[in-house]
C-alpha positions as YAML, in Angstrom:
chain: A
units: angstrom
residues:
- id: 1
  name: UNK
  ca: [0.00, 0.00, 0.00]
- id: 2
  name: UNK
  ca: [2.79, 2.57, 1.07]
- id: 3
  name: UNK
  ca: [4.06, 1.31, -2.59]
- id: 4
  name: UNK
  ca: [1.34, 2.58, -4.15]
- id: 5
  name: UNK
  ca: [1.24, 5.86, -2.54]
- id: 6
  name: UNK
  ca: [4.84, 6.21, -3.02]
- id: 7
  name: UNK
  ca: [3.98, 5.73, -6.63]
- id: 8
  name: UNK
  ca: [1.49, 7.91, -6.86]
- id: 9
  name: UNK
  ca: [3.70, 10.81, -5.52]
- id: 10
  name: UNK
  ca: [6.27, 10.11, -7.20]
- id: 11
  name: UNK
  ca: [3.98, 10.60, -10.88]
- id: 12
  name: UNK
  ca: [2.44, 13.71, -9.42]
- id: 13
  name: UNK
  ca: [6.02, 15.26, -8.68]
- id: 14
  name: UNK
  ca: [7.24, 14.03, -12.14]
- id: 15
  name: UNK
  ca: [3.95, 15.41, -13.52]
- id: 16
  name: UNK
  ca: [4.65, 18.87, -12.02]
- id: 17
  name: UNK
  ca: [8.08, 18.77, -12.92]
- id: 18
  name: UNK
  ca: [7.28, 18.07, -16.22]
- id: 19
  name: UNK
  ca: [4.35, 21.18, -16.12]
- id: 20
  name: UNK
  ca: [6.89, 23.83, -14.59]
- id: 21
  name: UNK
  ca: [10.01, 22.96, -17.53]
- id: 22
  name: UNK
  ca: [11.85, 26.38, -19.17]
- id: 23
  name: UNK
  ca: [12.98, 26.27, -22.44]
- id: 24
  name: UNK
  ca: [15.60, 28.63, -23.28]
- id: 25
  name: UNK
  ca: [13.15, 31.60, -24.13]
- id: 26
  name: UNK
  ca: [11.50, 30.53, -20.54]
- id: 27
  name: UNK
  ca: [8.72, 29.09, -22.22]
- id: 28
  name: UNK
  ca: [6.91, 26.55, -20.08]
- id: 29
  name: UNK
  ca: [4.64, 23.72, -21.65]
- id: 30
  name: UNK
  ca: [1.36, 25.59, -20.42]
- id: 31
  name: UNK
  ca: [2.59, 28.70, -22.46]
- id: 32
  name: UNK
  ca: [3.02, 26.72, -25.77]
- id: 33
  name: UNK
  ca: [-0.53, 24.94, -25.47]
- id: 34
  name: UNK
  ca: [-2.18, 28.00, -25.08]
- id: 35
  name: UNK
  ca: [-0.16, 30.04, -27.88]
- id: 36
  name: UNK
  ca: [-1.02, 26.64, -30.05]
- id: 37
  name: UNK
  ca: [-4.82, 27.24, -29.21]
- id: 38
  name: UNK
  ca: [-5.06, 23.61, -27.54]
- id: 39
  name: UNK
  ca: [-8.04, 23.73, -24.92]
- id: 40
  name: UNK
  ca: [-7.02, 19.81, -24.01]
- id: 41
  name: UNK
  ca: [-3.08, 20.79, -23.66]
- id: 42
  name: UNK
  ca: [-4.12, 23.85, -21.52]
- id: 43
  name: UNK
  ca: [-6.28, 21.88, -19.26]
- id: 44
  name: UNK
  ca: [-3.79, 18.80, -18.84]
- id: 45
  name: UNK
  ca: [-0.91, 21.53, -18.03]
- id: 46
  name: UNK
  ca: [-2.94, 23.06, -15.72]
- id: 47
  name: UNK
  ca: [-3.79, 20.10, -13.90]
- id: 48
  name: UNK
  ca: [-0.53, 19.16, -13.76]
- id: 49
  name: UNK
  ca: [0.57, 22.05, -11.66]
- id: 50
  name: UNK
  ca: [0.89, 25.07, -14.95]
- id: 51
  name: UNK
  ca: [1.24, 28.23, -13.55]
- id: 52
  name: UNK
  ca: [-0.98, 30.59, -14.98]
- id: 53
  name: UNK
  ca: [0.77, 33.71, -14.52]
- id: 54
  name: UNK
  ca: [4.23, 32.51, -15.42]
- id: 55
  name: UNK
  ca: [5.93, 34.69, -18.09]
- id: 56
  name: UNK
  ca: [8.97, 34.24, -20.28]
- id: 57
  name: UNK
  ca: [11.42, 36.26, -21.22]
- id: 58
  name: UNK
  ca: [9.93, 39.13, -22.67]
- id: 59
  name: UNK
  ca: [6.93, 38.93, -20.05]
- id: 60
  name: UNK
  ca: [4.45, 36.84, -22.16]
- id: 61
  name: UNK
  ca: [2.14, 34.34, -20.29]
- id: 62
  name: UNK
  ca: [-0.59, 31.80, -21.62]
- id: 63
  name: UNK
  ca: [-3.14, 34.31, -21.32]
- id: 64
  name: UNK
  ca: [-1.42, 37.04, -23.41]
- id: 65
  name: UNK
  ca: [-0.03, 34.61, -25.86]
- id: 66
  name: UNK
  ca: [-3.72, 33.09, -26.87]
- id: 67
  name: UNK
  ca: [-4.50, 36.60, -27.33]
- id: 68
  name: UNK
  ca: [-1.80, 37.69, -29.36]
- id: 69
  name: UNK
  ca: [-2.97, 34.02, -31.59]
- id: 70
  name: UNK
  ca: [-6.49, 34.84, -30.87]
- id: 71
  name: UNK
  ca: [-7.87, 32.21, -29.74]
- id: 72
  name: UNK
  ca: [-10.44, 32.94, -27.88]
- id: 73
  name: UNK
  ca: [-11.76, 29.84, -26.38]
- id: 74
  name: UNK
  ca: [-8.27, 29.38, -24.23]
- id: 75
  name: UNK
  ca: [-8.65, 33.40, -22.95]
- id: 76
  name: UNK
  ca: [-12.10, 32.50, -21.77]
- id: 77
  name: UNK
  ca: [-10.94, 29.31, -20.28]
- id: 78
  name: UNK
  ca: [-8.14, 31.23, -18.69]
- id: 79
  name: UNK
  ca: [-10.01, 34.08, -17.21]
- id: 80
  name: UNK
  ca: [-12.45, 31.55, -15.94]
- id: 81
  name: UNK
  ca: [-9.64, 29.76, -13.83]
- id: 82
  name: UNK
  ca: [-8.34, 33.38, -12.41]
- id: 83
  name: UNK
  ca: [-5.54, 35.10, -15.07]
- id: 84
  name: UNK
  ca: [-4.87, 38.23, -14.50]
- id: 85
  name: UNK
  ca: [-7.11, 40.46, -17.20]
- id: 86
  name: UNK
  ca: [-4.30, 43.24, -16.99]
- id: 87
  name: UNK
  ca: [-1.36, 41.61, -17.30]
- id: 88
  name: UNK
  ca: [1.53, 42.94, -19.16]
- id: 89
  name: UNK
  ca: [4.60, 42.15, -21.37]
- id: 90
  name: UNK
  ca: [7.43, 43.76, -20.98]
- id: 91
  name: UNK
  ca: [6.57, 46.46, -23.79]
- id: 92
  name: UNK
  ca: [3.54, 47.17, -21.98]
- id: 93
  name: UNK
  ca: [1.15, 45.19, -24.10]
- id: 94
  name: UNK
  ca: [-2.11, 44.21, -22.70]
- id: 95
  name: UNK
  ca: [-4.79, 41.30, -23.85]
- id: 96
  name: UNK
  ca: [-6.74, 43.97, -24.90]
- id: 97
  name: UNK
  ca: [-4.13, 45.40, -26.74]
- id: 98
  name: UNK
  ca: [-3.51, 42.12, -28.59]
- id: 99
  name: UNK
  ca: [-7.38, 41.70, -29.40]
- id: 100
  name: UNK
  ca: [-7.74, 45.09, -30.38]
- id: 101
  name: UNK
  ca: [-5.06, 45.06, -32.81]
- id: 102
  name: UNK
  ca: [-6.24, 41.64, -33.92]
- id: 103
  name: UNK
  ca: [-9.84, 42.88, -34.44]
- id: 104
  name: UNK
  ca: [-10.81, 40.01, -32.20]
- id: 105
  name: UNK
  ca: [-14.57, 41.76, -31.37]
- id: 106
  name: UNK
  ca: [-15.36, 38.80, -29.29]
- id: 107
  name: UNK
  ca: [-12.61, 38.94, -27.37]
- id: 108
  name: UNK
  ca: [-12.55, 42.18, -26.53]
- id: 109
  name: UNK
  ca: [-16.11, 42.09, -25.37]
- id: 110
  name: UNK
  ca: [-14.66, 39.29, -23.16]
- id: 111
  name: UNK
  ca: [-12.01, 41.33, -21.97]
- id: 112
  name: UNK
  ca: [-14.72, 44.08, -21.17]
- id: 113
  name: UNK
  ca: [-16.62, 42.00, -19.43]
- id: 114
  name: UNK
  ca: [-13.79, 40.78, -17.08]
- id: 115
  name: UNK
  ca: [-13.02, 44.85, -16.29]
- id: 116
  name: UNK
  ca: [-9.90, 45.43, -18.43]
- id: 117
  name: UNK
  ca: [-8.51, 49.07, -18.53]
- id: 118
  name: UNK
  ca: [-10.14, 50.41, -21.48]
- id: 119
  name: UNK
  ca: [-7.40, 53.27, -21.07]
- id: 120
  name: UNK
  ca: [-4.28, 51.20, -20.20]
- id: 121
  name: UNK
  ca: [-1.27, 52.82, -22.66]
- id: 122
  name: UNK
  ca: [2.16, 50.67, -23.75]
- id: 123
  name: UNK
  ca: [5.62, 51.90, -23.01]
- id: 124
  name: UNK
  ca: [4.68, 54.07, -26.10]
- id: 125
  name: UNK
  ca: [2.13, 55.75, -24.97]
- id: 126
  name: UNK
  ca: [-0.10, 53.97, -26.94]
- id: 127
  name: UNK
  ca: [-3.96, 52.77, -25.89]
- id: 128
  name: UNK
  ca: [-5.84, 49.56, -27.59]
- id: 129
  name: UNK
  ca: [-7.73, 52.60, -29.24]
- id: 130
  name: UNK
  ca: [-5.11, 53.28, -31.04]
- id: 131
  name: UNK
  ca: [-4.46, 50.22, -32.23]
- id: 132
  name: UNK
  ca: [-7.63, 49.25, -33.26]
- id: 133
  name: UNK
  ca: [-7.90, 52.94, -35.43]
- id: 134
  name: UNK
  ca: [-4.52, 51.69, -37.11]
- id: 135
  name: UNK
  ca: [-5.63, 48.45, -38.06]
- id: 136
  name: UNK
  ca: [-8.98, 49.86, -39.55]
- id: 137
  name: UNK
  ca: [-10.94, 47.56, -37.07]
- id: 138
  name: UNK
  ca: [-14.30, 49.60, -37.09]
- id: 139
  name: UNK
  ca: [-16.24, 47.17, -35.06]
- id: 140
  name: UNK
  ca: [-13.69, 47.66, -32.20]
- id: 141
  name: UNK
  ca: [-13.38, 50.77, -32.70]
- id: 142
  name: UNK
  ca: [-16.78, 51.54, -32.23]
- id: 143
  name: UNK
  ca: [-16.71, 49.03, -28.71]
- id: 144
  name: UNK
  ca: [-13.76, 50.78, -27.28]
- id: 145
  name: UNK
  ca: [-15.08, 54.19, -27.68]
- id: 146
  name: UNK
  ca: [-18.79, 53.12, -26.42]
- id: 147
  name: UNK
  ca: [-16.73, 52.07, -23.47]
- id: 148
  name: UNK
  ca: [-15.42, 55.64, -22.51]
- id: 149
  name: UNK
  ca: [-12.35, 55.08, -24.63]
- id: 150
  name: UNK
  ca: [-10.45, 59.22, -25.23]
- id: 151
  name: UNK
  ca: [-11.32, 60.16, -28.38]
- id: 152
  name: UNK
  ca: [-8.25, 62.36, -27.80]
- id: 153
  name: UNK
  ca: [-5.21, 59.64, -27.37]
- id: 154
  name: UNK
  ca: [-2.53, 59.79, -29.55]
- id: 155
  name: UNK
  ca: [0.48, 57.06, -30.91]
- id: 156
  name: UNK
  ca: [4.23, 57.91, -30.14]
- id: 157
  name: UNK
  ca: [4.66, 60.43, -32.69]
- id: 158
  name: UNK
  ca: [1.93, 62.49, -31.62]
- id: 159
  name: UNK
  ca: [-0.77, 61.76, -34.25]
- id: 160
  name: UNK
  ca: [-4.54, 62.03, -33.34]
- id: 161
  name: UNK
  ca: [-6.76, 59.00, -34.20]
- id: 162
  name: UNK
  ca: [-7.84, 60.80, -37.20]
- id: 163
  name: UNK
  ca: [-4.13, 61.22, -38.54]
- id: 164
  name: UNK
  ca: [-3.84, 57.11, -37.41]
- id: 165
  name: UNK
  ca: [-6.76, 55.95, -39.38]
- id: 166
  name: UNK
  ca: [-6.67, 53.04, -42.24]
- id: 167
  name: UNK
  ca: [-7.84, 49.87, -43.51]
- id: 168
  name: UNK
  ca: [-10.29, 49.69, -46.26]
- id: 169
  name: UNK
  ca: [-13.10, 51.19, -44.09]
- id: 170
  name: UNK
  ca: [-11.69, 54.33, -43.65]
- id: 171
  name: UNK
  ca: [-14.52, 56.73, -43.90]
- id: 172
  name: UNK
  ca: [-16.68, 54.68, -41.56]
- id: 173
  name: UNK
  ca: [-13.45, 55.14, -38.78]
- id: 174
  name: UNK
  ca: [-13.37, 58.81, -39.21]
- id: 175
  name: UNK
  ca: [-16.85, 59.28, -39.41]
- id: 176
  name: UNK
  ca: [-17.68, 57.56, -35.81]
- id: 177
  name: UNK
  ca: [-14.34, 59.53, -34.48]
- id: 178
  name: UNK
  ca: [-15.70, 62.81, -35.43]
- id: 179
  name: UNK
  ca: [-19.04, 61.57, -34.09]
- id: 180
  name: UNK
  ca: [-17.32, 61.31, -30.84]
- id: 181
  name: UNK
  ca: [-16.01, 65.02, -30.91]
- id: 182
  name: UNK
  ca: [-12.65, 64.51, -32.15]
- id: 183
  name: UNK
  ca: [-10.81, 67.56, -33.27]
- id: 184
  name: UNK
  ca: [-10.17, 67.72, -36.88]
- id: 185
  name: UNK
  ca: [-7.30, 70.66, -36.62]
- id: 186
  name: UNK
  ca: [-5.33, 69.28, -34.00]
- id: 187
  name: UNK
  ca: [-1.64, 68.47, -35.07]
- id: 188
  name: UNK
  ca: [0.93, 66.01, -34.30]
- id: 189
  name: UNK
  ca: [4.10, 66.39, -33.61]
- id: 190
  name: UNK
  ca: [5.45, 67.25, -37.44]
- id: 191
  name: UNK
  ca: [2.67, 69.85, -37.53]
- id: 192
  name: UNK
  ca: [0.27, 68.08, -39.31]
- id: 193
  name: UNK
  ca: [-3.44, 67.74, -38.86]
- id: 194
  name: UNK
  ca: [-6.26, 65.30, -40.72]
- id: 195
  name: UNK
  ca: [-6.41, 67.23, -43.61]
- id: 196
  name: UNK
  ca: [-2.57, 66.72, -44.06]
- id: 197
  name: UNK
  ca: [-3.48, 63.24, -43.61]
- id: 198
  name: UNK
  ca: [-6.08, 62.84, -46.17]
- id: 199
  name: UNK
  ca: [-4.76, 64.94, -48.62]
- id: 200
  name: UNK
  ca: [-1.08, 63.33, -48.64]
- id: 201
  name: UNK
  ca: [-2.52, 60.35, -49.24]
- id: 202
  name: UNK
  ca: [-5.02, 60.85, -52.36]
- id: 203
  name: UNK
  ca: [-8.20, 60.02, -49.99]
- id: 204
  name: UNK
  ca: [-10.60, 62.55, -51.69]
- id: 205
  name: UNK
  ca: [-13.46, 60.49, -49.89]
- id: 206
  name: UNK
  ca: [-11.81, 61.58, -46.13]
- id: 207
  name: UNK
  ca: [-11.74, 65.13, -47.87]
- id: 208
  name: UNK
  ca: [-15.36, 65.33, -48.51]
- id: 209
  name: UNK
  ca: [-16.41, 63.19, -45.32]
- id: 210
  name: UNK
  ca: [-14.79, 66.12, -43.34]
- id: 211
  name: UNK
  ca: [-16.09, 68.92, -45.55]
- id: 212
  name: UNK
  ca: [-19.67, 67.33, -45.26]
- id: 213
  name: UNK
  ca: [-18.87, 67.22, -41.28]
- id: 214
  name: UNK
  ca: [-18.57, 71.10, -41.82]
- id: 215
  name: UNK
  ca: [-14.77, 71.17, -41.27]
- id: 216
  name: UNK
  ca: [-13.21, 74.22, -41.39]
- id: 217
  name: UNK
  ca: [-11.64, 74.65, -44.83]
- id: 218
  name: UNK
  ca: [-9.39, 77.89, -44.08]
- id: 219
  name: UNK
  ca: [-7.65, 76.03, -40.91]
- id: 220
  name: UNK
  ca: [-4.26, 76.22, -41.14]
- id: 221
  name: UNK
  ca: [-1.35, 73.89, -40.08]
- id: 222
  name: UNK
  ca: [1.39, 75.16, -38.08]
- id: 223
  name: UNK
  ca: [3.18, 75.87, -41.56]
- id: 224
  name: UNK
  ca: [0.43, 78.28, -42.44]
- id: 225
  name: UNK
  ca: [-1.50, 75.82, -45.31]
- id: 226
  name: UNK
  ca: [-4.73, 75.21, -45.29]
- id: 227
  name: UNK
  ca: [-5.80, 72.18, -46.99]
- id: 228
  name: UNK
  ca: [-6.04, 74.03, -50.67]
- id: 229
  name: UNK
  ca: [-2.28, 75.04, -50.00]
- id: 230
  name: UNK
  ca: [-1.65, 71.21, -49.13]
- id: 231
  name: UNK
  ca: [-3.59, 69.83, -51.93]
- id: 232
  name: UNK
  ca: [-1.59, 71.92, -54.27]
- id: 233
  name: UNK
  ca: [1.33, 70.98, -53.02]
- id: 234
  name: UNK
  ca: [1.05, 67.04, -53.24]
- id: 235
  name: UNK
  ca: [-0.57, 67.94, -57.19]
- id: 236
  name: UNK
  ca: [-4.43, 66.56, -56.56]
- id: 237
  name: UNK
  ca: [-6.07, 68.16, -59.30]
- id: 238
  name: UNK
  ca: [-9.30, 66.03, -58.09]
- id: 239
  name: UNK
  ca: [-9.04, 67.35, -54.19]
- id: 240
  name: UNK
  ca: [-8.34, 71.08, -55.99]
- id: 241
  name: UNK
  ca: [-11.47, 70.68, -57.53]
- id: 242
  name: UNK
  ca: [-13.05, 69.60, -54.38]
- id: 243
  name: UNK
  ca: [-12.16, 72.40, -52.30]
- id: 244
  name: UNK
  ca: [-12.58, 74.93, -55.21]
- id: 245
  name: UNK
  ca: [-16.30, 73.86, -55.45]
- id: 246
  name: UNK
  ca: [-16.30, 74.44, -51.75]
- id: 247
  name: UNK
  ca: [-15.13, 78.09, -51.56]
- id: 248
  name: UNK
  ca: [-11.44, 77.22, -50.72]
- id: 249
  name: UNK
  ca: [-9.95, 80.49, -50.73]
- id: 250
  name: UNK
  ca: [-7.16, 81.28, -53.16]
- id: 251
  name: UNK
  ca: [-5.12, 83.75, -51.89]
- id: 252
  name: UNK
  ca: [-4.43, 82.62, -48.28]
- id: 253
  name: UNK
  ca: [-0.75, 83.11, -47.59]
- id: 254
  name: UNK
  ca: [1.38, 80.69, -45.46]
- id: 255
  name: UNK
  ca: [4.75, 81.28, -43.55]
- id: 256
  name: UNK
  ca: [7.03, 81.56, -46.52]
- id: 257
  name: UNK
  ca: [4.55, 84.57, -47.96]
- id: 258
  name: UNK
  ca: [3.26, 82.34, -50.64]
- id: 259
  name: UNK
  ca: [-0.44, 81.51, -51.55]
- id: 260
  name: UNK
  ca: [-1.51, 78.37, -53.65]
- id: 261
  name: UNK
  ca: [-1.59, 80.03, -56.79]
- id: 262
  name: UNK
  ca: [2.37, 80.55, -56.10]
- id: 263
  name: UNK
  ca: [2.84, 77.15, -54.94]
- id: 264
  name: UNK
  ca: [1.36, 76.08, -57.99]
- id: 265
  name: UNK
  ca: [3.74, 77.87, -60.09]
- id: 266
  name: UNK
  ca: [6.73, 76.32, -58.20]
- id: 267
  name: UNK
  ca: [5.18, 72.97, -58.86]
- id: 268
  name: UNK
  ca: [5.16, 73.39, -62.30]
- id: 269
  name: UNK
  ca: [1.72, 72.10, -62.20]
- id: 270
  name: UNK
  ca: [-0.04, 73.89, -65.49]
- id: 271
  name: UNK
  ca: [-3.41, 72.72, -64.97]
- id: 272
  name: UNK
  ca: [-3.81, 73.45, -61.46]
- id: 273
  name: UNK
  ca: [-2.19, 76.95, -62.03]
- id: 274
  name: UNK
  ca: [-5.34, 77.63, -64.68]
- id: 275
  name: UNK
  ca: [-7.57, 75.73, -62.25]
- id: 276
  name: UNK
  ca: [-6.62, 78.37, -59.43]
- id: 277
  name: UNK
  ca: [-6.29, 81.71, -62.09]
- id: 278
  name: UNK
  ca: [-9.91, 81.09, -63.41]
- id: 279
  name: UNK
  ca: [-11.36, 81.05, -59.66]
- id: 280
  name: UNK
  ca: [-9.75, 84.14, -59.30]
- id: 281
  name: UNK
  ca: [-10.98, 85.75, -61.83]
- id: 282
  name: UNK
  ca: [-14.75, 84.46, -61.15]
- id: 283
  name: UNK
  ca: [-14.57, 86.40, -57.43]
- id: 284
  name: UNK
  ca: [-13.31, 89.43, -59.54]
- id: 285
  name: UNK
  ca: [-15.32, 89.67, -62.31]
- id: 286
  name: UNK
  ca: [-18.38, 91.11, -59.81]
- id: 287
  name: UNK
  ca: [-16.29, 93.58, -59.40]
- id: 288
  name: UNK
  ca: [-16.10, 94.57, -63.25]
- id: 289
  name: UNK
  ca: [-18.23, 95.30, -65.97]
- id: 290
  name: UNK
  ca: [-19.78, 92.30, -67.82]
- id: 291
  name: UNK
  ca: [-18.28, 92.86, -71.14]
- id: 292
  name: UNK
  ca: [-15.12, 92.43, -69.31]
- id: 293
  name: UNK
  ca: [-15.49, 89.78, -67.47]
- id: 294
  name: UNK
  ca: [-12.87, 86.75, -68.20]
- id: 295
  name: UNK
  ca: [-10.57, 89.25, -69.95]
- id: 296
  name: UNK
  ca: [-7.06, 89.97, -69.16]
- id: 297
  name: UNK
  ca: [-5.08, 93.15, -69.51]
- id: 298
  name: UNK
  ca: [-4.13, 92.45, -73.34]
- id: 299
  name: UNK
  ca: [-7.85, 91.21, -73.87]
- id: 300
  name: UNK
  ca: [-6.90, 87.90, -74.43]
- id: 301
  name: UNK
  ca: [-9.45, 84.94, -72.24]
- id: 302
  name: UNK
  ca: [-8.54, 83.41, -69.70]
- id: 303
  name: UNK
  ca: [-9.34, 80.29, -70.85]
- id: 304
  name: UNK
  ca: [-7.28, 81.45, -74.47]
- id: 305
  name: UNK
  ca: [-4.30, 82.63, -72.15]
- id: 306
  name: UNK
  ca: [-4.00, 79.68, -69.85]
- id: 307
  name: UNK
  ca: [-4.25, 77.15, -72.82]
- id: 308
  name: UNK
  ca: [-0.63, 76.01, -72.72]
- id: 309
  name: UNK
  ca: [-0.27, 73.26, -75.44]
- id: 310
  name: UNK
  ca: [3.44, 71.08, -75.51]
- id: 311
  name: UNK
  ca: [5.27, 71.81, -78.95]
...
């Protein structure tokens, strides 16, 4: 009988050696089960004396590393046998930063529901907000910021969530931001705001889902452009047009003393230079009498004077 007990023992100590083993990267058996997504490994580590909130060596544990995979059966399972919702890596990562940035909806509803810090920031600064408005995740974009996520929070180099947004559902990210008050003319830490970000990257549809939002269209950037100036620079004859149609005023001057029309010229950009000379002329020409309208000073048209053909 004592056999048998001595047996017994000596399985269960073998077992829980076996459960607590390091690899080199301080892995432990429990942490590759869950990181694999295997419910059955998880449980059998676990029984055999796993502990949960063991980490290697850059601060992972079972519970963050079925995140990071996404599987979200093992984070329930996890959570339901006590891991620590807020634990960390060594970068500051959260679970919820790992769903978020995953666009795991379910789990970050789990999360949620087991009180993780909707606010918790990286050792960049960065929130799971943030992360989700990178990755284009709309759904948890839209969960986060129902939560009491800041609309305001910014990534390490100082951009807003509307200078972070992307993904292929774009307009439906900055559309729910700006639903939730964020500020279109803020700047990051180069100086540039929204607009900056829309323009420089051809996204005419941002440009007219902040015009539509009533966005101011004169606001300038710490450089003096407004988003005319900015559009002329980066040569969008399209978003030109757009803001034209709008009322985007020609003649604002920046820093450097020079208006769009000038920036146009130094662009070498012909048919944004006519683009910008005819709207001129059409706020002058109330101002003259109708037979002269669309003349200039040797009584040539505009449209005759501008037409620059290639030899």
């Amino acid at each position: 009988m004592e056999l048998k007990y001595l047996f017994l023992a000596a399985c269960i100590f073998a077992f829980t050696l076996a459960a607590r083993r390091r690899d080199a990267t301080g892995r432990t058996p429990l942490m590759y089960a869950a990181e694999n997504g295997n419910l059955d490994l998880v449980k059998l580590a676990m029984n055999m004396g796993g502990d949960i909130e063991e980490k290697d060596d850059v601060g992972n544990n079972a519970l963050l590393l079925a995140s990071e995979r996404n599987h979200t059966d093992i984070a329930e399972f996890l959570l339901s046998k006590g891991a620590n919702v807020e634990v960390t890596q060594k970068d500051g990562y959260t679970v919820l930063t790992y769903a978020a940035q995953q666009g795991n909806l379910p789990l970050v509803n789990l999360l949620i529901l087991h009180g993780a810090d909707i606010n918790a920031t990286d050792s960049k600064g960065e929130t799971s907000l943030v992360y989700a408005v990178k990755a284009g995740y709309t759904d948890v974009v839209q969960r986060l910021l129902s939560e009491g996520a800041n609309v305001k929070d910014k990534d390490r180099y100082g951009n807003l969530l509307l200078n972070c947004y992307a993904g292929n559902d774009r307009s439906s990210i900055v559309s729910l931001l700006l639903s939730y008050g964020a500020d279109v003319e803020a700047e990051n830490n180069y100086g540039q705001n929204v607009w900056y970000s829309a323009i420089s990257r051809s996204h005419e549809d941002i440009v007219k889902l902040l015009l539509s939002h009533g966005s101011n269209l004169e606001a300038k950037d710490s450089f003096g452009r407004t988003p005319l100036t900015q559009a002329v620079l980066f040569n969008n004859v399209a978003i030109v047009k757009l803001l034209l149609n709008k009322g985007a005023n020609t003649n604002t001057v920046d820093n450097d003393g020079k208006d769009s029309v000038m920036h146009a010229f130094k662009e070498n950009n012909t048919e944004i230079v006519k683009l910008l000379l005819e709207r001129d002329l059409e706020f002058s020409s109330s101002t003259v009498r109708p037979e002269d309208k669309n003349m200039t000073s040797s009584g040539e048209s505009v449209t005759s004077t501008l037409d620059v053909k290639s030899n």
